[in-house]
N, C-alpha and C positions, 0 to 999 in steps of 0.2 A: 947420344942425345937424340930426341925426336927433332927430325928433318920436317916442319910443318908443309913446307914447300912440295918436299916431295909426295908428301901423304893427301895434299891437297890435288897436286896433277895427277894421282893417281887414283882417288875419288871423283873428278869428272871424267877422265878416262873411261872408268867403270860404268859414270852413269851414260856416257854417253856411247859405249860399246853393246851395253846391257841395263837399256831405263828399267824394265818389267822388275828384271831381278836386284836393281838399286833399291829401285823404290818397296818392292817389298820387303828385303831385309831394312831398310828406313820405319817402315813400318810396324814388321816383327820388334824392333828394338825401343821404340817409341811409346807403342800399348802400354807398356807395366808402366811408364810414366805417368801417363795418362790417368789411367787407371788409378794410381795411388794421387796423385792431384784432387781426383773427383773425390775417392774416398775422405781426406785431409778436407779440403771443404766443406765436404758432408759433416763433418763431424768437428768442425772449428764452427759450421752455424748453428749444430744443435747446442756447440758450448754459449755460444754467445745469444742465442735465444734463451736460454736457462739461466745466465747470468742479470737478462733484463728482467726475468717473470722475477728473479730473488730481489732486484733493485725497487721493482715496483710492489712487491708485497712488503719488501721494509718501509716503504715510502707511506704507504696504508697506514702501515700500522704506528709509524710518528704522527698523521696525521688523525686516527684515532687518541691516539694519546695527548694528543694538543685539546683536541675536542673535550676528554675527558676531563682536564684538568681548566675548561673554560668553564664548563660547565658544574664545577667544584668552585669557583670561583664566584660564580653567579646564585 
């Protein structure tokens, strides 16, 4: 079973025998996270800008049709 204890005194060990070489494999492993974070964002706000321009052109257009039918009325 994983030893957390041991894996953890053995990760400060590391960074504190070799900060340079911690922190950059910290870093190497971190990037693609990052990385796909930024992308995921980028593209969960183009969904949800696209979602409001559909909301508000439906919304137009009930309110043209209201118009339409007042004015049917009158």
């Amino acid at each position: 079973m994983l030893d957390i204890k041991a894996w953890a005194k053995y990760a400060v060990e590391w960074a504190a025998n070799d900060p340079y070489g911690f922190l950059t494999t910290v870093i190497l492993v971190l990037t693609p996270l990052f990385l796909a974070s930024a992308v995921l964002s980028w593209k969960s706000a183009k969904m949800i800008e696209a979602s409001e321009k559909e909301q508000k052109k439906k919304q137009k257009h009930q309110e043209n049709i209201a118009k339409a039918k007042q004015l049917k009325k009158d």
